[in-house]
N, CA, C and O atoms as a printed pandas DataFrame, in Angstrom:
     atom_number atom_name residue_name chain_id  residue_number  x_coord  y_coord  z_coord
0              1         N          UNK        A               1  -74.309  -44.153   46.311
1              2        CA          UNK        A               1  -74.925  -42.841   46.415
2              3         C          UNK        A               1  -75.088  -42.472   47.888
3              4         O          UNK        A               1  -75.788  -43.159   48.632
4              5         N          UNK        A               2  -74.362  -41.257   48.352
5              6        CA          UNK        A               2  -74.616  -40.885   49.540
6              7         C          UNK        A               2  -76.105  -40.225   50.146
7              8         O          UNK        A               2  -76.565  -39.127   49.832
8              9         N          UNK        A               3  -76.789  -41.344   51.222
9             10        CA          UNK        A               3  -77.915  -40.662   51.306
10            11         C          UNK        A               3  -77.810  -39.171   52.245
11            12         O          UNK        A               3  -76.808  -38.922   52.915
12            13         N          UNK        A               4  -79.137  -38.139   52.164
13            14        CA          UNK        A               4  -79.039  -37.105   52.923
14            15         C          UNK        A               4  -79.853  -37.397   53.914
15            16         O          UNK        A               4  -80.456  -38.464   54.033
16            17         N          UNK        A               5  -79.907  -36.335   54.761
17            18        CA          UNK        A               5  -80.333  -36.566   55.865
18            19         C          UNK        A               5  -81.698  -35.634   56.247
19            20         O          UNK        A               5  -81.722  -34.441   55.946
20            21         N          UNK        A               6  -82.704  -36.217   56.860
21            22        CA          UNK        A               6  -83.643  -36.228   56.975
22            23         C          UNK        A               6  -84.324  -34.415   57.237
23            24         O          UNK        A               6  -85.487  -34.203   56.892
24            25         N          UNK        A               7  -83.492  -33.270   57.839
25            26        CA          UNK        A               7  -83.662  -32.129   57.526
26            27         C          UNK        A               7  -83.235  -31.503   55.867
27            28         O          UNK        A               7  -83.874  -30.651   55.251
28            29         N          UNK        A               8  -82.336  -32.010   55.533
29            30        CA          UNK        A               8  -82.281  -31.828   54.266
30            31         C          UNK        A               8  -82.838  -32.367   53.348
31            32         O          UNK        A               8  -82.521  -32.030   52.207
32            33         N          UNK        A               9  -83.729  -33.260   53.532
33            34        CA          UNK        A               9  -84.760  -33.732   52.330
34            35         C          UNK        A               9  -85.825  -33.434   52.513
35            36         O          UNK        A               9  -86.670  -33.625   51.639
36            37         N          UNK        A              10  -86.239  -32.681   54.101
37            38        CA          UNK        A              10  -87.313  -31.810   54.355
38            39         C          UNK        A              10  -87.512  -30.822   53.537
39            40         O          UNK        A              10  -88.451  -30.572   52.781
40            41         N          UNK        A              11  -85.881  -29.926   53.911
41            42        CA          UNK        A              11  -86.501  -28.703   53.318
42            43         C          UNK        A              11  -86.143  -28.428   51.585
43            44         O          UNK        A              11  -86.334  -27.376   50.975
44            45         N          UNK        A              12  -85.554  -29.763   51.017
45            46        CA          UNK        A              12  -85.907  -30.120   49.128
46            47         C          UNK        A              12  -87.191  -30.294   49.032
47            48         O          UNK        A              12  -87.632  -29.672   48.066
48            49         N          UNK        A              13  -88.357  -31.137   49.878
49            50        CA          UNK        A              13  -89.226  -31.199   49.617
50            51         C          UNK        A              13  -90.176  -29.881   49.643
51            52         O          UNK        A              13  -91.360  -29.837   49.310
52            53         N          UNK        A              14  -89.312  -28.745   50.155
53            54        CA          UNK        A              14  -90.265  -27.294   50.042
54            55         C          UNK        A              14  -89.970  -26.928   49.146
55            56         O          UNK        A              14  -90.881  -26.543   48.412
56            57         N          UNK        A              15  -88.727  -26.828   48.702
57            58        CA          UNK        A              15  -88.397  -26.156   47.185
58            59         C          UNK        A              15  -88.145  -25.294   46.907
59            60         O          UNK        A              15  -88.295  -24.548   47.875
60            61         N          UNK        A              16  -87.660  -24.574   45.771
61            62        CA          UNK        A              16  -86.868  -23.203   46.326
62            63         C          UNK        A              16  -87.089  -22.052   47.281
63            64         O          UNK        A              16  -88.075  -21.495   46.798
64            65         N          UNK        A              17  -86.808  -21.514   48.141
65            66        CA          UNK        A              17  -87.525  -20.388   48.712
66            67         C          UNK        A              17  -88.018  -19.377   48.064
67            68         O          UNK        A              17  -87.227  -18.588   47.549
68            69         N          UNK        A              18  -89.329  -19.184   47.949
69            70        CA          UNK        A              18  -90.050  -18.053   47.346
70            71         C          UNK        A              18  -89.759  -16.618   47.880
71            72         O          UNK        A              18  -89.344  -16.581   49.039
72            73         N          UNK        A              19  -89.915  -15.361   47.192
73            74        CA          UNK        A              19  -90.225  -14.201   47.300
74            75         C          UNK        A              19  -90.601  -14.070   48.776
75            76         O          UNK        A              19  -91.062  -14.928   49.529
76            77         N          UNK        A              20  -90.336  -12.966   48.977
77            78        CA          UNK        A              20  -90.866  -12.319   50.057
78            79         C          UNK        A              20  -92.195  -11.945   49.790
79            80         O          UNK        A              20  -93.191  -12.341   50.394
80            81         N          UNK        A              21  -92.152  -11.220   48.920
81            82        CA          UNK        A              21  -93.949  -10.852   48.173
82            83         C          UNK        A              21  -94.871  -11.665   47.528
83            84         O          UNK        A              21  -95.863  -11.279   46.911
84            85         N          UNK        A              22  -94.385  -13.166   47.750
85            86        CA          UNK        A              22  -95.161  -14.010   47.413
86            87         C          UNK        A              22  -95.703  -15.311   48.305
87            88         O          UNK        A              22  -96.544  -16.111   47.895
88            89         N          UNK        A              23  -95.225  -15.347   49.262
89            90        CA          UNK        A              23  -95.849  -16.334   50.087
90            91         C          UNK        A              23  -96.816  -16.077   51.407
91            92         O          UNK        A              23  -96.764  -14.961   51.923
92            93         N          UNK        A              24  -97.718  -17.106   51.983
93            94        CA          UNK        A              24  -98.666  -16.549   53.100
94            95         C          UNK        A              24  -97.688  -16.742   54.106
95            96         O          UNK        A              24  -96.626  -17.265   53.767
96            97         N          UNK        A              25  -97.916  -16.310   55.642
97            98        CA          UNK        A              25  -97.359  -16.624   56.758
98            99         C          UNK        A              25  -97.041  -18.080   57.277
99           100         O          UNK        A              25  -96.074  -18.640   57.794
100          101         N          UNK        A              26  -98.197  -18.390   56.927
101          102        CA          UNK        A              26  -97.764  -20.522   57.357
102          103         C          UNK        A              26  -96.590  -20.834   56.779
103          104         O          UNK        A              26  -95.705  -21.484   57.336
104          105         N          UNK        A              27  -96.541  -20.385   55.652
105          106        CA          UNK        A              27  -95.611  -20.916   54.686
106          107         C          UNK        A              27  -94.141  -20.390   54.647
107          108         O          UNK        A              27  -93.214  -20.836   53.971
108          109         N          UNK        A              28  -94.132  -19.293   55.563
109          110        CA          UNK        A              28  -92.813  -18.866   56.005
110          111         C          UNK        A              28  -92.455  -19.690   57.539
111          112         O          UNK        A              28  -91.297  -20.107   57.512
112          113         N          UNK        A              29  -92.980  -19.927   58.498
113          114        CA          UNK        A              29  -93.139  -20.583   59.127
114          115         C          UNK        A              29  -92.510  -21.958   58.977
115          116         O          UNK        A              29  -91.730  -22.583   59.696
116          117         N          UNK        A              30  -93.005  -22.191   57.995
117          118        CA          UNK        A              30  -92.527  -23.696   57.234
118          119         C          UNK        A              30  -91.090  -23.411   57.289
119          120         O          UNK        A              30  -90.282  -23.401   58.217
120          121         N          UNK        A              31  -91.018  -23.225   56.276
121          122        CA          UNK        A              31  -89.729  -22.509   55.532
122          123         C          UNK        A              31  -88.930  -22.721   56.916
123          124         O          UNK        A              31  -88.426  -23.781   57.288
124          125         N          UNK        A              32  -88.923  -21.695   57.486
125          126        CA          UNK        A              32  -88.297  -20.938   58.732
126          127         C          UNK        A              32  -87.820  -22.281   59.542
127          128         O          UNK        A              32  -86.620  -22.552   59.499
128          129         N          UNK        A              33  -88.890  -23.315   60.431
129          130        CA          UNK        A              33  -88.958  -24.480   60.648
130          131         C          UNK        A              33  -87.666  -25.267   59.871
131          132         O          UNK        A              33  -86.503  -25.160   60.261
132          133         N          UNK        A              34  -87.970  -25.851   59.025
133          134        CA          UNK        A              34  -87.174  -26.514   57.736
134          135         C          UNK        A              34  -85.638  -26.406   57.923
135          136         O          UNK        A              34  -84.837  -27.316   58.135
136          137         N          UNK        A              35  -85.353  -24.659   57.753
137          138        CA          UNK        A              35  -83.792  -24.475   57.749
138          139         C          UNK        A              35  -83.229  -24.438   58.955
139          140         O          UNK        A              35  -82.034  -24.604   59.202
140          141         N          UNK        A              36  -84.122  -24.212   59.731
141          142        CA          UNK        A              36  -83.454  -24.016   61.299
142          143         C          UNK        A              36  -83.336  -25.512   61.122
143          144         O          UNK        A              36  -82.170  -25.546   60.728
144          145         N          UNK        A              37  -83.636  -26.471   61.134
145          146        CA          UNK        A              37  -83.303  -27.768   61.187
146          147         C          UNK        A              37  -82.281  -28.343   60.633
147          148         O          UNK        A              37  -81.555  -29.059   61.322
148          149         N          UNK        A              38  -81.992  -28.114   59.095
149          150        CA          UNK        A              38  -80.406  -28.096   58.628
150          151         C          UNK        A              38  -79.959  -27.449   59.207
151          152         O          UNK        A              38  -78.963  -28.080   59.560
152          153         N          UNK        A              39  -79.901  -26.385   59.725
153          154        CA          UNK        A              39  -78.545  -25.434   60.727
154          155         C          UNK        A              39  -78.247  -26.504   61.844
155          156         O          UNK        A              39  -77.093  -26.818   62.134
156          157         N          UNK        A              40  -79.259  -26.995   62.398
157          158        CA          UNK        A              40  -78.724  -27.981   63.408
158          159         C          UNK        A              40  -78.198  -28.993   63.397
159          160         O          UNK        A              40  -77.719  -29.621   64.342
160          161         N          UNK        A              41  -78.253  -29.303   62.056
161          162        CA          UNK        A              41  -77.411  -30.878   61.776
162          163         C          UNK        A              41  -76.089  -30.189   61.023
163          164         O          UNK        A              41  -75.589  -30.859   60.119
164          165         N          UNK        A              42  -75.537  -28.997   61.309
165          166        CA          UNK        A              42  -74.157  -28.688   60.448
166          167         C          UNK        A              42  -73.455  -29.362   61.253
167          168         O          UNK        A              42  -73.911  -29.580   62.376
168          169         N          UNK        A              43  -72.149  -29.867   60.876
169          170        CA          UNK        A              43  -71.679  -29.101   59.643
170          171         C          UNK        A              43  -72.573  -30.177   58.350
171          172         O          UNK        A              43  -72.991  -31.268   58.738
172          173         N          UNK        A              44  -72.792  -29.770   56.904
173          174        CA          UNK        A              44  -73.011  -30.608   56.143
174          175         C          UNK        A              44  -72.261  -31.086   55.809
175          176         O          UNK        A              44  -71.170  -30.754   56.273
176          177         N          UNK        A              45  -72.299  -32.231   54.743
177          178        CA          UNK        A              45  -71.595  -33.080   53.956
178          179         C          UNK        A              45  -71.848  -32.463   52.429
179          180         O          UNK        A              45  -72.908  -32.082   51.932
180          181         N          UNK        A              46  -70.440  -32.500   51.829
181          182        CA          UNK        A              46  -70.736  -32.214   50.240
182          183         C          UNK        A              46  -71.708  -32.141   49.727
183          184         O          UNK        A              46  -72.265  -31.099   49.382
184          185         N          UNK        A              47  -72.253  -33.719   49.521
185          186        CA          UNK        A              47  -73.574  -33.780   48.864
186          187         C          UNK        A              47  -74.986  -32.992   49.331
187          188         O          UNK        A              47  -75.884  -32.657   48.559
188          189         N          UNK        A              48  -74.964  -32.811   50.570
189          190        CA          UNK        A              48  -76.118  -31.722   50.883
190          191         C          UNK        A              48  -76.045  -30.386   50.804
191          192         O          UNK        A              48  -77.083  -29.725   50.804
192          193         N          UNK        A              49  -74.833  -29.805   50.727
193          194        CA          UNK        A              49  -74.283  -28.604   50.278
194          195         C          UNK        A              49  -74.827  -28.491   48.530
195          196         O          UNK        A              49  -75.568  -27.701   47.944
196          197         N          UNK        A              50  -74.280  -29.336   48.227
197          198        CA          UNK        A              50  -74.839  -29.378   46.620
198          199         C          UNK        A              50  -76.018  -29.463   46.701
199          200         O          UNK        A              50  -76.421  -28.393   46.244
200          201         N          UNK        A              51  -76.905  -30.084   47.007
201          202        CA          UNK        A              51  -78.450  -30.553   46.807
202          203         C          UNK        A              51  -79.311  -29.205   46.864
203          204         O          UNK        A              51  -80.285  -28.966   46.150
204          205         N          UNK        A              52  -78.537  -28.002   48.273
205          206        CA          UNK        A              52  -79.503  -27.106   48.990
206          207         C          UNK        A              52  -79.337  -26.147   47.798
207          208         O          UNK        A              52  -80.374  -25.654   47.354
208          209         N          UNK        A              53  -77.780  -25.712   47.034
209          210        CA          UNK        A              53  -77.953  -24.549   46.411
210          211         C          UNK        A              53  -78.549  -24.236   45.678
211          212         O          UNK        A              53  -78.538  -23.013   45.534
212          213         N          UNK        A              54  -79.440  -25.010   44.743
213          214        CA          UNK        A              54  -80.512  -24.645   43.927
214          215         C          UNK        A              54  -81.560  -23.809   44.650
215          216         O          UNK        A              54  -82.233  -22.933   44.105
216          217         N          UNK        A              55  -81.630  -24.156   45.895
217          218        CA          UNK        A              55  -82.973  -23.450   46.733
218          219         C          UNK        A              55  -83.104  -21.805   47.054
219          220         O          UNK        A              55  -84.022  -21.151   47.549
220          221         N          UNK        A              56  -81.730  -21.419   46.533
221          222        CA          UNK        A              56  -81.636  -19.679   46.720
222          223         C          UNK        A              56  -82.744  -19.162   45.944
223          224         O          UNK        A              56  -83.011  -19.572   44.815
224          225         N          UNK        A              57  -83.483  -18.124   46.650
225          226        CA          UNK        A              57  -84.563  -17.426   45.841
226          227         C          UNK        A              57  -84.231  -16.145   45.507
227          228         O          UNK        A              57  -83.118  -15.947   45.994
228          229         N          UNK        A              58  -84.589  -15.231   44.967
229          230        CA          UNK        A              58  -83.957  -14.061   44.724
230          231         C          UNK        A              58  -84.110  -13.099   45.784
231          232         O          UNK        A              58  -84.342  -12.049   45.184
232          233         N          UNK        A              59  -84.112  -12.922   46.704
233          234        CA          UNK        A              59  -84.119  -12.458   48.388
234          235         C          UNK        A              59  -83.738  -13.128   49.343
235          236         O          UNK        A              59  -83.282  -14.271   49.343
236          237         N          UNK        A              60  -83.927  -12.386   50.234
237          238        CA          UNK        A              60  -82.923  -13.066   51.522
238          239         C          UNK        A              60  -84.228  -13.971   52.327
239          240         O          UNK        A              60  -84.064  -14.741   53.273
240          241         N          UNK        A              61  -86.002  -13.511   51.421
241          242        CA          UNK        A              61  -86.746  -14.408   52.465
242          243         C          UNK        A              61  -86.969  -14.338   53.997
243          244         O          UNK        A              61  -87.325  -15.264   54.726
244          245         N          UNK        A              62  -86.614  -12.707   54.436
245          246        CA          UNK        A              62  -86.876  -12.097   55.633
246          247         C          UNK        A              62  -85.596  -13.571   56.700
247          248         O          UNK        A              62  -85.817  -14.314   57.657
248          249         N          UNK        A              63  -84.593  -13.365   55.980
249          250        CA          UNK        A              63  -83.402  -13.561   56.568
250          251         C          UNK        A              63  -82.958  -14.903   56.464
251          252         O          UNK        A              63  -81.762  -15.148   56.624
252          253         N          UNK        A              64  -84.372  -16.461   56.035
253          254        CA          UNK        A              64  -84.177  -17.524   55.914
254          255         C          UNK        A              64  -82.785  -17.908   54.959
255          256         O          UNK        A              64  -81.958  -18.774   55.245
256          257         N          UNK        A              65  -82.769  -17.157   53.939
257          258        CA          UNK        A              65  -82.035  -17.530   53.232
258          259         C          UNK        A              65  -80.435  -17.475   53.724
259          260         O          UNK        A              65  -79.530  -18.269   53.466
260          261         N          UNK        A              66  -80.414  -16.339   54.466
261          262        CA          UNK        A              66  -78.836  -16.352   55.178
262          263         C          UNK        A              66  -78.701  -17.538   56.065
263          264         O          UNK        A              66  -77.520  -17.828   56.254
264          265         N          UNK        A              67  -79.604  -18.355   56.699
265          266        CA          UNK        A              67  -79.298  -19.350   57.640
266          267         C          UNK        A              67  -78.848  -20.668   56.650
267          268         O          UNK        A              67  -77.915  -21.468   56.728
268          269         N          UNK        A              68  -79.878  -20.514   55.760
269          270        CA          UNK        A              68  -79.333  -21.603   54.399
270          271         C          UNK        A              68  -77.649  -21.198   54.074
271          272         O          UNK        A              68  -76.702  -21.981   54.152
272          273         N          UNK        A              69  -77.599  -19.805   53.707
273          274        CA          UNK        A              69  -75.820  -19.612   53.096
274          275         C          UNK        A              69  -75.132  -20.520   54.673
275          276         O          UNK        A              69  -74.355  -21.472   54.605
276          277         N          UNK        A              70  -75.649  -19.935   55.939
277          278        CA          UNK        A              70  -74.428  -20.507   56.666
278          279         C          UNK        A              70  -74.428  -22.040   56.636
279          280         O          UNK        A              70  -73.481  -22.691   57.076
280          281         N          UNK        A              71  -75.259  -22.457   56.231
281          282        CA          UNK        A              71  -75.883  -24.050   56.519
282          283         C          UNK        A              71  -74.894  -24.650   55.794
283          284         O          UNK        A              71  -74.057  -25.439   56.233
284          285         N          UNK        A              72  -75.066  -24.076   54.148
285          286        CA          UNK        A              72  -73.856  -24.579   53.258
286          287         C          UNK        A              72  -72.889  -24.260   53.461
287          288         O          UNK        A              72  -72.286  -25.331   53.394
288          289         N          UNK        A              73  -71.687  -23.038   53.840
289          290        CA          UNK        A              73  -70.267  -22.942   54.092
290          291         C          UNK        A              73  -70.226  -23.189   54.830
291          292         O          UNK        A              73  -69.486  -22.411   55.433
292          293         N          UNK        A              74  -70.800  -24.405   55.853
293          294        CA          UNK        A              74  -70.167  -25.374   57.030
294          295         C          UNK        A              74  -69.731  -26.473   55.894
295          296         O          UNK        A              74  -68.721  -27.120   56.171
296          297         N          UNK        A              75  -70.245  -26.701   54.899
297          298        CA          UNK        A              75  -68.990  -28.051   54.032
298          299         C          UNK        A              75  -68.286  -27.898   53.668
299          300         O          UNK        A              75  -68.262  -26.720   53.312
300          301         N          UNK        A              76  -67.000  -28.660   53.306
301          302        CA          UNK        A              76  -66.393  -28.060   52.775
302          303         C          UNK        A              76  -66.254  -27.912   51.502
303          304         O          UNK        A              76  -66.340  -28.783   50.636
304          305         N          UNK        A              77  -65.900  -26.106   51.312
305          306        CA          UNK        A              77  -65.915  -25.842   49.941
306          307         C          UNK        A              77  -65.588  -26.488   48.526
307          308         O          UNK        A              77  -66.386  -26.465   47.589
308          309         N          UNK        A              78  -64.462  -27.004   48.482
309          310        CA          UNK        A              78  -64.466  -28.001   47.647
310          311         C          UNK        A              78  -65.321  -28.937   46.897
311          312         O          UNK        A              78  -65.258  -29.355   45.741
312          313         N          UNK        A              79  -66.317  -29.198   48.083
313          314        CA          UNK        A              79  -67.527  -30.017   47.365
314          315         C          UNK        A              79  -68.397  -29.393   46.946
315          316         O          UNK        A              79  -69.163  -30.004   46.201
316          317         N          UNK        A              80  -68.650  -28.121   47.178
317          318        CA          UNK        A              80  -69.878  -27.194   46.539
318          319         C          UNK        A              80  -69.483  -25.805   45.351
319          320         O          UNK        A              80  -70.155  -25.081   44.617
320          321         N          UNK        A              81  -67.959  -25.962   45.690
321          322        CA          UNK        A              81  -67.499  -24.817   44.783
322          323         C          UNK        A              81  -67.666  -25.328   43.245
323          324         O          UNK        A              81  -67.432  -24.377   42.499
324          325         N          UNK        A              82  -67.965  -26.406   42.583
325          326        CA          UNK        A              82  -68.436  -26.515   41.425
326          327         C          UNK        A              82  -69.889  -26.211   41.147
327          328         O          UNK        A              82  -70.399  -26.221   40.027
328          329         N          UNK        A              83  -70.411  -25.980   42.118
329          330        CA          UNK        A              83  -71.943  -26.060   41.173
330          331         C          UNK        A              83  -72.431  -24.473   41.056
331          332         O          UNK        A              83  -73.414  -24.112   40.409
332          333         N          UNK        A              84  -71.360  -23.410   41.973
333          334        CA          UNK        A              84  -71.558  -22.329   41.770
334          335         C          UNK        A              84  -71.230  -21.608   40.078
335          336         O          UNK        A              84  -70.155  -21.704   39.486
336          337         N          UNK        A              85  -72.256  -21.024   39.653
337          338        CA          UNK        A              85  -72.305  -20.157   38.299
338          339         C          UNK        A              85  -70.778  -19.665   38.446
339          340         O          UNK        A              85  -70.276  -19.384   39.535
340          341         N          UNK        A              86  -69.907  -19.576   36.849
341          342        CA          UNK        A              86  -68.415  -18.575   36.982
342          343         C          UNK        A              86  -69.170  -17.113   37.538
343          344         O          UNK        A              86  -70.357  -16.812   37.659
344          345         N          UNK        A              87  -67.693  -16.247   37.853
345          346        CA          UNK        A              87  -68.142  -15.189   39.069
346          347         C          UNK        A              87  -68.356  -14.388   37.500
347          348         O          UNK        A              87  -67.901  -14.654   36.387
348          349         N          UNK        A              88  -69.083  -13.519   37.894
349          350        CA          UNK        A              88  -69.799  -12.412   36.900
350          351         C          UNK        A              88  -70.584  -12.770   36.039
351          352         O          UNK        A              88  -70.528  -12.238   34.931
352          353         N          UNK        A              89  -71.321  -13.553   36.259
353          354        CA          UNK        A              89  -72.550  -14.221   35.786
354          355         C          UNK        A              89  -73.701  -13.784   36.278
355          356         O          UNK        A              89  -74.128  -14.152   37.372
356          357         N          UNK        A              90  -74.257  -13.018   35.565
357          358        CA          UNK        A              90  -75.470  -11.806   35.607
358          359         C          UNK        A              90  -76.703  -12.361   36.485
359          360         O          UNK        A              90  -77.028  -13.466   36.050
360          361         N          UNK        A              91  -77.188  -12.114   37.154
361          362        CA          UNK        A              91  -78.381  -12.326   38.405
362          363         C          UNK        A              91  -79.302  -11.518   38.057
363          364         O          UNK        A              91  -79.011  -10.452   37.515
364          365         N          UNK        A              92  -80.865  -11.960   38.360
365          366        CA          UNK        A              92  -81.510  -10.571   37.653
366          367         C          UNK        A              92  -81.121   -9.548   38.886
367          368         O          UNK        A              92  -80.524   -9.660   39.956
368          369         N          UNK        A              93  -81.753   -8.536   38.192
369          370        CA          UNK        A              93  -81.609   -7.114   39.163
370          371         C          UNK        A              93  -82.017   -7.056   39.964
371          372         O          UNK        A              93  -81.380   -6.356   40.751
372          373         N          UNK        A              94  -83.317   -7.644   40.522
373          374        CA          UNK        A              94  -83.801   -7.602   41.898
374          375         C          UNK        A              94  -83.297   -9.057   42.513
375          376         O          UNK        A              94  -83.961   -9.463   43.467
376          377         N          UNK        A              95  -82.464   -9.680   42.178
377          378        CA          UNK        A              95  -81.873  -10.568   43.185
378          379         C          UNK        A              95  -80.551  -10.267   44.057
379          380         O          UNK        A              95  -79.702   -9.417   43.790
380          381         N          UNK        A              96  -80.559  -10.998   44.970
381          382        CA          UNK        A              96  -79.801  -11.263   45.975
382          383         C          UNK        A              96  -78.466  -12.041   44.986
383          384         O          UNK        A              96  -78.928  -12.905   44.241
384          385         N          UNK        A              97  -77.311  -11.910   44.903
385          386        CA          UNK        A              97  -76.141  -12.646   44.559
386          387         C          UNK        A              97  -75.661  -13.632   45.257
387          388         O          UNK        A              97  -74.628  -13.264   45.817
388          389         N          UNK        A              98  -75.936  -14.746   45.494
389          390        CA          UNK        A              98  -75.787  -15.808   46.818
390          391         C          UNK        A              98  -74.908  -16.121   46.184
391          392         O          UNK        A              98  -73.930  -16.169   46.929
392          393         N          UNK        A              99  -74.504  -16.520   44.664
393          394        CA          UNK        A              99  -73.314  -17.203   44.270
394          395         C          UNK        A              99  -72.083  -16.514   45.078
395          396         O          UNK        A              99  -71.292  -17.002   45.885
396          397         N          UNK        A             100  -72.258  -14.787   44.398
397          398        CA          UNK        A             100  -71.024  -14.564   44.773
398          399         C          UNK        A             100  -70.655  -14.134   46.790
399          400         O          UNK        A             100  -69.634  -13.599   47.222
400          401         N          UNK        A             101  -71.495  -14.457   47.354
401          402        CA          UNK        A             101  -71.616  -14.812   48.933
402          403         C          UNK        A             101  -70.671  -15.904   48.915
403          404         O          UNK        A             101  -69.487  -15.991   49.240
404          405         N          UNK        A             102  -71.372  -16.571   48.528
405          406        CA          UNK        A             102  -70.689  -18.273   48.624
406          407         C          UNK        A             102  -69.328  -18.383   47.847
407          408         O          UNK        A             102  -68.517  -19.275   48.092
408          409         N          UNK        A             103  -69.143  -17.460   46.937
409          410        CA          UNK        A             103  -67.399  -17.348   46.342
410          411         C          UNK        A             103  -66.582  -16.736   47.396
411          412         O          UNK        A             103  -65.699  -17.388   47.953
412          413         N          UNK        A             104  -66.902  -15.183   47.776
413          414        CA          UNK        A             104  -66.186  -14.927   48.807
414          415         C          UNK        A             104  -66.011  -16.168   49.898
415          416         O          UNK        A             104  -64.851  -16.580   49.883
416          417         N          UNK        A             105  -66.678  -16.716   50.634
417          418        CA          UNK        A             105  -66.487  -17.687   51.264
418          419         C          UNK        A             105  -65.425  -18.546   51.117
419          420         O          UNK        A             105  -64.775  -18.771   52.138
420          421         N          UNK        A             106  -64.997  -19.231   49.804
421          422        CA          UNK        A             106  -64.519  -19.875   49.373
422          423         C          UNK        A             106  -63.243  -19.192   49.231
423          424         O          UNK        A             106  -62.285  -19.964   49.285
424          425         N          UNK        A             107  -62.967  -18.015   49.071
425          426        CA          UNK        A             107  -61.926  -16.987   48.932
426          427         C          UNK        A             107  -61.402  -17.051   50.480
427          428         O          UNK        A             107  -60.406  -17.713   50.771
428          429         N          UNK        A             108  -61.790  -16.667   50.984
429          430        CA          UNK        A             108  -61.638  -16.515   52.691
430          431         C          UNK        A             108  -61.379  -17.381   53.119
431          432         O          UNK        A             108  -60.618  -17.168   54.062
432          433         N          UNK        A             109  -61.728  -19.086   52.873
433          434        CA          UNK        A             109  -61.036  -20.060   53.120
434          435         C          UNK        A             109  -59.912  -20.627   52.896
435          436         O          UNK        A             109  -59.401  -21.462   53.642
436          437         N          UNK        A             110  -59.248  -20.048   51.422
437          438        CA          UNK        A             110  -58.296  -20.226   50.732
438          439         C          UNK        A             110  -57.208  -19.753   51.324
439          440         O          UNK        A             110  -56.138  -20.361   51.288
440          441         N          UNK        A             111  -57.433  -18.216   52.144
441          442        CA          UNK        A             111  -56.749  -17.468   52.351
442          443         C          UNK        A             111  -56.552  -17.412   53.932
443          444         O          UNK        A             111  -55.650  -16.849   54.553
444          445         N          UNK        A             112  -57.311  -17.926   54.274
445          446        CA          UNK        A             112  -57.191  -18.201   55.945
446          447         C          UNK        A             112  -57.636  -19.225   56.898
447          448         O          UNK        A             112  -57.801  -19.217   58.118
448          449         N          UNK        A             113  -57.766  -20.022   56.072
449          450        CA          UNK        A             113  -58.559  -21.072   56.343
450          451         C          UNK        A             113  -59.603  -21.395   56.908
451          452         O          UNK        A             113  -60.555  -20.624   56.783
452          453         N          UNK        A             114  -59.760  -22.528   57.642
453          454        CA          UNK        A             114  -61.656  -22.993   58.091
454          455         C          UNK        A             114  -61.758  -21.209   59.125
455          456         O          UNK        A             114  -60.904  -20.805   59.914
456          457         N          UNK        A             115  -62.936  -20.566   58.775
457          458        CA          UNK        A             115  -63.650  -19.445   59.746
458          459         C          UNK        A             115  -64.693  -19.980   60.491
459          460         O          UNK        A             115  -65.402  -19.303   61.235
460          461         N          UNK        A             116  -64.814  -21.243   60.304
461          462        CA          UNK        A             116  -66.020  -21.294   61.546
462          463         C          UNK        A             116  -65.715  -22.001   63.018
463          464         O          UNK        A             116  -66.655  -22.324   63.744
464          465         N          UNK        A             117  -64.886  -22.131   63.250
465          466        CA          UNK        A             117  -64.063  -22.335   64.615
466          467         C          UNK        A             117  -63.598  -24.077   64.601
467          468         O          UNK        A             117  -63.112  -24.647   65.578
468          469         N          UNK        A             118  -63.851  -24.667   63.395
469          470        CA          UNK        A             118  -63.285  -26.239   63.663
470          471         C          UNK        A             118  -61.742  -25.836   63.021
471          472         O          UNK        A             118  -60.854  -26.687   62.968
């Protein structure tokens, strides 16, 4: 079993990112803290790519959540393109679509390969 690494079991231990309309300031802070820390250990490895995507909340989380999407399409796709929902798989209405973020991604790689400069 591949272990993860110590920003990424930080920010599992916060748990999914909440609402924008639901959390206090410390707690974005946290949050905020947390992912900036996986951004710094990219690129990930498969298995932490997999581990993080459960953590999408239905907003962007005053932008946290986009540092998470880039956090994960530093692995490579291959290892995370299974755990994404098939594409047109209904989201509620007030959510954010991160799956299909993370498909395009995977599209764009297919088609032009690595975009993040390795």
């Amino acid at each position: 079993m591949t272990s993860l690494r110590k920003p990424i079991r930080r920010l599992l231990d916060l748990g999914p990112l909440p609402s924008e309309d639901d959390v206090p300031d410390e707690k974005i802070d946290e949050f905020a803290a947390a992912t900036a820390a996986v951004d710094e250990v990219r690129p990930l490895t498969g298995p932490e790519a997999r581990a993080l995507i459960p953590l999408f909340g239905r907003d962007t989380f005053w932008g946290i959540a986009w540092t998470l999407l880039h956090a994960i399409e530093s692995a490579p796709v291959e290892e995370y393109e299974s755990m994404l929902p098939p594409a047109g798989t209904p989201q509620p209405e007030d959510a954010d679509d991160w799956p299909a973020q993370l498909r395009h991604t995977i599209e764009n790689e297919r088609r032009h390969g690595h975009s993040d400069g390795a």
